[in-house]
The first five atom37 places (N, CA, C, CB, O) and aatype in JSON, in Angstrom:
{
  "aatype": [20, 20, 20, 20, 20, 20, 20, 20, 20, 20, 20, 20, 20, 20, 20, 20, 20, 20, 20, 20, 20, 20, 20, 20, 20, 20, 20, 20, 20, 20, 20, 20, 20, 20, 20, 20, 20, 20, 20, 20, 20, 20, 20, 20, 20, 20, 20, 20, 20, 20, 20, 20, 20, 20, 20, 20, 20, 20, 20, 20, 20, 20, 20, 20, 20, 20, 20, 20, 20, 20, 20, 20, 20, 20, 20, 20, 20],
  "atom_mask": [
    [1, 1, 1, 1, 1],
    [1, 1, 1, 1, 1],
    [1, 1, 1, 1, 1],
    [1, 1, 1, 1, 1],
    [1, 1, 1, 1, 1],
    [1, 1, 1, 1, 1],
    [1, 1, 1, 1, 1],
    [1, 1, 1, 1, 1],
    [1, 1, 1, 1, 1],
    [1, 1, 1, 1, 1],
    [1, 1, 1, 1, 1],
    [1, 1, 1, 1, 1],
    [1, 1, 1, 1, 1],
    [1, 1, 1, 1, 1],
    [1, 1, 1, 1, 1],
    [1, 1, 1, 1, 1],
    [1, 1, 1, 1, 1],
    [1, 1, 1, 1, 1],
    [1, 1, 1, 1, 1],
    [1, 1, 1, 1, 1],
    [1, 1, 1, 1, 1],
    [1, 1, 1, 1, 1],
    [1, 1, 1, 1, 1],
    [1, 1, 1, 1, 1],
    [1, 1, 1, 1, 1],
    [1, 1, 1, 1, 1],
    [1, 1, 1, 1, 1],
    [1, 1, 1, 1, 1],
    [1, 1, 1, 1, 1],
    [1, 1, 1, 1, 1],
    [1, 1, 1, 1, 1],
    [1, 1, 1, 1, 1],
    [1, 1, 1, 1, 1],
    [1, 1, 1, 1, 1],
    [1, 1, 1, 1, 1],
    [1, 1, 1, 1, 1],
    [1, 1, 1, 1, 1],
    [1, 1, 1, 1, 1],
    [1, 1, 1, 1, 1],
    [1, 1, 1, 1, 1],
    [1, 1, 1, 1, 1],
    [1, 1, 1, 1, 1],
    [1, 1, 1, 1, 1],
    [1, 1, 1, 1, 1],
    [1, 1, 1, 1, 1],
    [1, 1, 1, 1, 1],
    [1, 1, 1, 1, 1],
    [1, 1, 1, 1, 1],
    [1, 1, 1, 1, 1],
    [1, 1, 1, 1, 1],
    [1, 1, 1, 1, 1],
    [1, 1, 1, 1, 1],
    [1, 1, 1, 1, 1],
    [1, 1, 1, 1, 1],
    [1, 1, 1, 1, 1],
    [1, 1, 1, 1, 1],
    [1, 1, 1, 1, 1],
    [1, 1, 1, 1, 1],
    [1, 1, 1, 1, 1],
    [1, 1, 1, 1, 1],
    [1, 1, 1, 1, 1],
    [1, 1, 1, 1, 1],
    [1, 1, 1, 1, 1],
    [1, 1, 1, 1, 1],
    [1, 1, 1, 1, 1],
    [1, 1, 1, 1, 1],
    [1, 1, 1, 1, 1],
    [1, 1, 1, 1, 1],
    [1, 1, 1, 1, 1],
    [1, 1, 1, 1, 1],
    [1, 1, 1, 1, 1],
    [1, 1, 1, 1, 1],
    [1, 1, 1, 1, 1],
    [1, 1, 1, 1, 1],
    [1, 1, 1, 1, 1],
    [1, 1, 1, 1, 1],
    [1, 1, 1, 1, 1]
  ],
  "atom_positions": [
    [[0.84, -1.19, 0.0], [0.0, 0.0, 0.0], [0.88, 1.24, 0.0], [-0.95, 0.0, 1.22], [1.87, 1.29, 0.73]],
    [[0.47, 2.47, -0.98], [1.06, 3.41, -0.67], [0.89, 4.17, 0.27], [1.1, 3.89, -1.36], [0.01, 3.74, 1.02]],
    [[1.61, 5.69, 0.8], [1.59, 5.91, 1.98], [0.22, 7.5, 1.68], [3.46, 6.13, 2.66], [-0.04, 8.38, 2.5]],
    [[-0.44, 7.35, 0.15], [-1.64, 8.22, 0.44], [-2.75, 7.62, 0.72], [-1.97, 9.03, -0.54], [-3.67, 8.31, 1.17]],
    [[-2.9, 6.32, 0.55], [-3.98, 5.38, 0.37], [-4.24, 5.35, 2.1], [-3.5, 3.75, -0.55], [-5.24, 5.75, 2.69]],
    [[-2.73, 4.6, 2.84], [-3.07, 4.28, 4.35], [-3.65, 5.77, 4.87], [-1.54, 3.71, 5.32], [-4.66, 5.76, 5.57]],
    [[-2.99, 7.1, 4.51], [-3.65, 7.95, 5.36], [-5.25, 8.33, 5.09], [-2.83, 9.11, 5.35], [-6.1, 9.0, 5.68]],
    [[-5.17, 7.55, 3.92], [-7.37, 8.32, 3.62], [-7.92, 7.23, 4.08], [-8.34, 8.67, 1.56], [-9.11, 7.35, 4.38]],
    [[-7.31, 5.93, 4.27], [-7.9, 4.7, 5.19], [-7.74, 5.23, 6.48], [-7.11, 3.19, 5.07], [-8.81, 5.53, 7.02]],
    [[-6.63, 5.45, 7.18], [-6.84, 6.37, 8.54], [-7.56, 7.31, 9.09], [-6.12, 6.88, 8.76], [-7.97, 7.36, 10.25]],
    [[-7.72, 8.19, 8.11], [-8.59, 9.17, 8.44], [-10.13, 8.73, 8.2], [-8.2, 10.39, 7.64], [-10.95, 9.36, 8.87]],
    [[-10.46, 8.05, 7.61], [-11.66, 7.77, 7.29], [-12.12, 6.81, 8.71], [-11.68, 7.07, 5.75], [-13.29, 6.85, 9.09]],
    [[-11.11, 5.98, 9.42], [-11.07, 5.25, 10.32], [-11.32, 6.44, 11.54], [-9.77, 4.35, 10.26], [-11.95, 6.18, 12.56]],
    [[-10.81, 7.62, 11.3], [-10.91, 9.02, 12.97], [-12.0, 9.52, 12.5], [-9.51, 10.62, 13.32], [-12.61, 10.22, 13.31]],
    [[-12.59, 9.4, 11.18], [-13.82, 10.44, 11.57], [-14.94, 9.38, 12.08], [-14.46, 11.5, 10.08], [-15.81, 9.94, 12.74]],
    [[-15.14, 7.8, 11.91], [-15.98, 7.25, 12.39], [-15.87, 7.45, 13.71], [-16.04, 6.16, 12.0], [-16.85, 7.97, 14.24]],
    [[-14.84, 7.15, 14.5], [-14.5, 6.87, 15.73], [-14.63, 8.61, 16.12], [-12.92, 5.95, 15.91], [-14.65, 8.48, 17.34]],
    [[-14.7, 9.79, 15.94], [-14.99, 11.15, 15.8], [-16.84, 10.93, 16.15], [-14.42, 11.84, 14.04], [-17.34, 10.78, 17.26]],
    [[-17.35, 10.96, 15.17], [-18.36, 10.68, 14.68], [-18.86, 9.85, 15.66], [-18.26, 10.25, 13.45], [-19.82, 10.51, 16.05]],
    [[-18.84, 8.48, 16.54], [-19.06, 7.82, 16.95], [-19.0, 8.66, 18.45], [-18.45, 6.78, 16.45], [-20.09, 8.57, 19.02]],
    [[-18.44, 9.1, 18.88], [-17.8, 10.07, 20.31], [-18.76, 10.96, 20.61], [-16.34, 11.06, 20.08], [-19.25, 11.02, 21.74]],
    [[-19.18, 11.86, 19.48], [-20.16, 12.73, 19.69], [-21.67, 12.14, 19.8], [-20.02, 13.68, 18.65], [-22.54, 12.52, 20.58]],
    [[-21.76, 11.29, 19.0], [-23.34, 10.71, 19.01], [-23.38, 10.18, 19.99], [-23.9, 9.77, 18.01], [-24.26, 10.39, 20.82]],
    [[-22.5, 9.41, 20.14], [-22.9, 8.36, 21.95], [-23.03, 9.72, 23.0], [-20.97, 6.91, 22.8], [-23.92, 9.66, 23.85]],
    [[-22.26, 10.8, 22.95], [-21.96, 11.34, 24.22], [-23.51, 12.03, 23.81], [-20.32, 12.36, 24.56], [-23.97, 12.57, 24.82]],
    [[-23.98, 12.09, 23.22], [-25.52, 12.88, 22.69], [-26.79, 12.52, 24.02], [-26.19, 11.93, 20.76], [-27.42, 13.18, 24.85]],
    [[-26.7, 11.12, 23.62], [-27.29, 10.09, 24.41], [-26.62, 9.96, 25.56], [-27.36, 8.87, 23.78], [-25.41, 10.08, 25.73]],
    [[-27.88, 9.59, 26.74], [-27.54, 9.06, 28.07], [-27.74, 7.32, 28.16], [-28.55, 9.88, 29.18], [-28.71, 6.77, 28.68]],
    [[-26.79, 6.77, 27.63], [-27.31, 5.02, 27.23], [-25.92, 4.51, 28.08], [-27.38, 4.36, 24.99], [-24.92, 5.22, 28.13]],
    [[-25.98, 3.68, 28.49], [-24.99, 2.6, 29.01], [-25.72, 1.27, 28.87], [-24.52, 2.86, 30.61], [-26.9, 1.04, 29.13]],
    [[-24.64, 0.27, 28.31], [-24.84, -0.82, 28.12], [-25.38, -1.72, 29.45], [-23.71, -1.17, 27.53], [-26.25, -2.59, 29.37]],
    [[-24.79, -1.39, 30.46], [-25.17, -2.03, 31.85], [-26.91, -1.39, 31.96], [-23.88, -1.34, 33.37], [-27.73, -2.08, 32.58]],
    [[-27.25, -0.39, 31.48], [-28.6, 0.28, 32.26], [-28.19, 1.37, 33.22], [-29.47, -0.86, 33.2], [-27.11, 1.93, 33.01]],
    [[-28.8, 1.68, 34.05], [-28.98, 2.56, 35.29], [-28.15, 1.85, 36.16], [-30.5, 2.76, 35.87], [-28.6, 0.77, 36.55]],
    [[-26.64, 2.32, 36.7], [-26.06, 1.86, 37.31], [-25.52, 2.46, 38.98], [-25.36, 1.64, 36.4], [-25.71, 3.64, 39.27]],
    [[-25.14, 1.93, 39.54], [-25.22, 2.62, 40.79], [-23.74, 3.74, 40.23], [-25.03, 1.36, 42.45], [-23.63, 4.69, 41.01]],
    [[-22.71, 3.76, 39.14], [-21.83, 4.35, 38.91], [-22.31, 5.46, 38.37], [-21.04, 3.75, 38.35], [-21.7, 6.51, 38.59]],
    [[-23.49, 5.45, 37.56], [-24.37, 6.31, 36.69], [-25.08, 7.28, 37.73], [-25.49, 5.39, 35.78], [-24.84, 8.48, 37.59]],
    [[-25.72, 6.98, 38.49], [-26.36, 7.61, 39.48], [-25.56, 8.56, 40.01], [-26.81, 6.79, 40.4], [-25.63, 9.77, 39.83]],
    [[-24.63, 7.82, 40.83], [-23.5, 8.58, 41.52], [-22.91, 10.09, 40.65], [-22.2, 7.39, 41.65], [-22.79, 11.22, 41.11]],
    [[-22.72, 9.74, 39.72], [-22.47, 10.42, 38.59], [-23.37, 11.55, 38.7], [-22.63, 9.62, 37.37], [-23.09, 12.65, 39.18]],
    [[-24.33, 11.23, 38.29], [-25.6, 12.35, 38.16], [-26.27, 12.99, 39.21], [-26.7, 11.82, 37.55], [-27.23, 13.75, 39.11]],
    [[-25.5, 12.48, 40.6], [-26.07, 13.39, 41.35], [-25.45, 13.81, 42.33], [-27.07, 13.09, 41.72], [-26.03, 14.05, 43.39]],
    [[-23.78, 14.03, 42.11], [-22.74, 13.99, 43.01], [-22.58, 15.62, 42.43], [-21.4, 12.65, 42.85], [-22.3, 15.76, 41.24]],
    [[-22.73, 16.67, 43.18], [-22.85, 18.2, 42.14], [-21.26, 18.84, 42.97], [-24.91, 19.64, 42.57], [-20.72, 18.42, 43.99]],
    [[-20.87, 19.9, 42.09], [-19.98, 20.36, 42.78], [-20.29, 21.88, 41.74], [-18.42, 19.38, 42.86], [-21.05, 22.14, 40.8]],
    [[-19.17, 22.7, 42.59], [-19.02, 23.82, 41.62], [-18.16, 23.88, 40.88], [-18.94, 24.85, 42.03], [-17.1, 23.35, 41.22]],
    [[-18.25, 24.41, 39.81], [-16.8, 25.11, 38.98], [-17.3, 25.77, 37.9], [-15.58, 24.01, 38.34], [-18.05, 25.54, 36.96]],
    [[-16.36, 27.0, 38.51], [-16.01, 28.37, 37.95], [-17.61, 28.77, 37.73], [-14.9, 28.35, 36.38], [-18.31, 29.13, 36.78]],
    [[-17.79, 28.53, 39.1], [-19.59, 29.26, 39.17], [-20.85, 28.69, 38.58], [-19.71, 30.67, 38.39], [-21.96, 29.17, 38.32]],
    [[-20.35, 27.59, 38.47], [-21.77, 26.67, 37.74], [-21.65, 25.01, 38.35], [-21.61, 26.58, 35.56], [-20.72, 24.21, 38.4]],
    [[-23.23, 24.95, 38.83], [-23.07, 23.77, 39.17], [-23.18, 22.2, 38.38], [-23.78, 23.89, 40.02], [-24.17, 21.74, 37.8]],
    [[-21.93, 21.62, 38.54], [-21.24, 20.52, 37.59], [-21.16, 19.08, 38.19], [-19.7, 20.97, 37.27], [-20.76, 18.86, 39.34]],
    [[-21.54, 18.21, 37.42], [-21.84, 17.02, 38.26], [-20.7, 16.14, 37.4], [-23.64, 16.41, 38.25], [-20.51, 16.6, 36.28]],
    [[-19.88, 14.88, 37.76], [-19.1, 14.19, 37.64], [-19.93, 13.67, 35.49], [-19.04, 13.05, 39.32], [-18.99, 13.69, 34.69]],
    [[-20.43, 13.54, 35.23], [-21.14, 12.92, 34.39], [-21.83, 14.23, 33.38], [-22.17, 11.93, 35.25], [-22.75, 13.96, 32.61]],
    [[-21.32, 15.52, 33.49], [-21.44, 16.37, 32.8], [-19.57, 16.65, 32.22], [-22.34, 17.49, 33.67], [-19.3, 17.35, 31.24]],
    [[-18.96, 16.23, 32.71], [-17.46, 16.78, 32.87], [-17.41, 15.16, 31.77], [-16.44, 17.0, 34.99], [-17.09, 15.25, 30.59]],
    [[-17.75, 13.88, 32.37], [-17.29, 12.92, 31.65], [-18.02, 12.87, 30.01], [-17.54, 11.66, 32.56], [-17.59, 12.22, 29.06]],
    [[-19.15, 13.69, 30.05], [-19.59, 14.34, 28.27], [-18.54, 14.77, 27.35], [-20.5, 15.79, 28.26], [-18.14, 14.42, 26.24]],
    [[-18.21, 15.75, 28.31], [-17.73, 16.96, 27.84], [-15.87, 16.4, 27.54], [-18.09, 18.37, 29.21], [-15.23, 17.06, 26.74]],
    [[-15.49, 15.73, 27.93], [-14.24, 14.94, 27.72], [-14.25, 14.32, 26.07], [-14.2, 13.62, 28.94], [-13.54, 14.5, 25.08]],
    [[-15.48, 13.51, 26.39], [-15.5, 12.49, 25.04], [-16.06, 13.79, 23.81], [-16.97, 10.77, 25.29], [-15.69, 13.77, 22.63]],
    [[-16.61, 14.42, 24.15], [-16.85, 16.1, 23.07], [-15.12, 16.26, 22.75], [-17.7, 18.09, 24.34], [-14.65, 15.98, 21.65]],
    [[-14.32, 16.76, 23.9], [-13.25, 17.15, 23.27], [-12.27, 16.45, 22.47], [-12.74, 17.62, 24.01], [-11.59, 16.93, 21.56]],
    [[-12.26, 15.17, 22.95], [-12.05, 14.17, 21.85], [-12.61, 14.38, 20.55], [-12.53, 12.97, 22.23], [-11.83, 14.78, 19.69]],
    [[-13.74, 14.19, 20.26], [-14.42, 14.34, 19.14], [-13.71, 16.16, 18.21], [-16.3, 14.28, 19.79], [-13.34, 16.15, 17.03]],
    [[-13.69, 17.04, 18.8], [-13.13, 17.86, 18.48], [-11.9, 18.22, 18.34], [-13.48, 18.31, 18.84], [-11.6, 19.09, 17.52]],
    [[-10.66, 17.38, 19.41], [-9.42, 17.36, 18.75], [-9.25, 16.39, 17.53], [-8.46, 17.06, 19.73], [-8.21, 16.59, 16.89]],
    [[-9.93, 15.54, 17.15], [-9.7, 14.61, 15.81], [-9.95, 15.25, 15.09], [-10.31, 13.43, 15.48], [-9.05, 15.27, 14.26]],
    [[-10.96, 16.08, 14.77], [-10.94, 16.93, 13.82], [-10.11, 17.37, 12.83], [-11.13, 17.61, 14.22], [-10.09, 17.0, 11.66]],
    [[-9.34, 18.3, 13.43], [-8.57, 18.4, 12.58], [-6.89, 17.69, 12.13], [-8.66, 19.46, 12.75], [-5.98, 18.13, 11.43]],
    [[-7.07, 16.45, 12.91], [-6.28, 14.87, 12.42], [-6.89, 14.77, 11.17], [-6.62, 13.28, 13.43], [-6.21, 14.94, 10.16]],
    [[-8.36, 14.47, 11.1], [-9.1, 13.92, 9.94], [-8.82, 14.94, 8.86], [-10.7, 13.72, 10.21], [-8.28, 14.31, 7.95]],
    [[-8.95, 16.4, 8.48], [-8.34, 17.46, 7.55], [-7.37, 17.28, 7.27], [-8.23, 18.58, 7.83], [-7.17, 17.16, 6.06]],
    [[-6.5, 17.18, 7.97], [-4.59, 17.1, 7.72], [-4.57, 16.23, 6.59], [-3.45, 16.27, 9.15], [-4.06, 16.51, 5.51]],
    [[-5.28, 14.92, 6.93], [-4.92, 13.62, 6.08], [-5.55, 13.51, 4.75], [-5.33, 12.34, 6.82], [-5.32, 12.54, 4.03]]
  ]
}
Protein backbone atom coordinates (compact mmCIF):
# COMPACT_ATOMS: atom_id res chain seq x y z
CA UNK A 1 0.00 0.00 0.00
CA UNK A 2 1.06 3.41 -0.67
CA UNK A 3 1.59 5.91 1.98
CA UNK A 4 -1.64 8.22 0.44
CA UNK A 5 -3.98 5.38 0.37
CA UNK A 6 -3.07 4.28 4.35
CA UNK A 7 -3.65 7.95 5.36
CA UNK A 8 -7.37 8.32 3.62
CA UNK A 9 -7.90 4.70 5.19
CA UNK A 10 -6.84 6.37 8.54
CA UNK A 11 -8.59 9.17 8.44
CA UNK A 12 -11.66 7.77 7.29
CA UNK A 13 -11.07 5.25 10.32
CA UNK A 14 -10.91 9.02 12.97
CA UNK A 15 -13.82 10.44 11.57
CA UNK A 16 -15.98 7.25 12.39
CA UNK A 17 -14.50 6.87 15.73
CA UNK A 18 -14.99 11.15 15.80
CA UNK A 19 -18.36 10.68 14.68
CA UNK A 20 -19.06 7.82 16.95
CA UNK A 21 -17.80 10.07 20.31
CA UNK A 22 -20.16 12.73 19.69
CA UNK A 23 -23.34 10.71 19.01
CA UNK A 24 -22.90 8.36 21.95
CA UNK A 25 -21.96 11.34 24.22
CA UNK A 26 -25.52 12.88 22.69
CA UNK A 27 -27.29 10.09 24.41
CA UNK A 28 -27.54 9.06 28.07
CA UNK A 29 -27.31 5.02 27.23
CA UNK A 30 -24.99 2.60 29.01
CA UNK A 31 -24.84 -0.82 28.12
CA UNK A 32 -25.17 -2.03 31.85
CA UNK A 33 -28.60 0.28 32.26
CA UNK A 34 -28.98 2.56 35.29
CA UNK A 35 -26.06 1.86 37.31
CA UNK A 36 -25.22 2.62 40.79
CA UNK A 37 -21.83 4.35 38.91
CA UNK A 38 -24.37 6.31 36.69
CA UNK A 39 -26.36 7.61 39.48
CA UNK A 40 -23.50 8.58 41.52
CA UNK A 41 -22.47 10.42 38.59
CA UNK A 42 -25.60 12.35 38.16
CA UNK A 43 -26.07 13.39 41.35
CA UNK A 44 -22.74 13.99 43.01
CA UNK A 45 -22.85 18.20 42.14
CA UNK A 46 -19.98 20.36 42.78
CA UNK A 47 -19.02 23.82 41.62
CA UNK A 48 -16.80 25.11 38.98
CA UNK A 49 -16.01 28.37 37.95
CA UNK A 50 -19.59 29.26 39.17
CA UNK A 51 -21.77 26.67 37.74
CA UNK A 52 -23.07 23.77 39.17
CA UNK A 53 -21.24 20.52 37.59
CA UNK A 54 -21.84 17.02 38.26
CA UNK A 55 -19.10 14.19 37.64
CA UNK A 56 -21.14 12.92 34.39
CA UNK A 57 -21.44 16.37 32.80
CA UNK A 58 -17.46 16.78 32.87
CA UNK A 59 -17.29 12.92 31.65
CA UNK A 60 -19.59 14.34 28.27
CA UNK A 61 -17.73 16.96 27.84
CA UNK A 62 -14.24 14.94 27.72
CA UNK A 63 -15.50 12.49 25.04
CA UNK A 64 -16.85 16.10 23.07
CA UNK A 65 -13.25 17.15 23.27
CA UNK A 66 -12.05 14.17 21.85
CA UNK A 67 -14.42 14.34 19.14
CA UNK A 68 -13.13 17.86 18.48
CA UNK A 69 -9.42 17.36 18.75
CA UNK A 70 -9.70 14.61 15.81
CA UNK A 71 -10.94 16.93 13.82
CA UNK A 72 -8.57 18.40 12.58
CA UNK A 73 -6.28 14.87 12.42
CA UNK A 74 -9.10 13.92 9.94
CA UNK A 75 -8.34 17.46 7.55
CA UNK A 76 -4.59 17.10 7.72
CA UNK A 77 -4.92 13.62 6.08
Amino acid sequence: MKAPLLLRVTAVITLLFAVGHTLGGIHSWSPGGETEVLRAMRTFHFDAEGASRTYLDFYRGFGFMLSTYDSPSIVRR
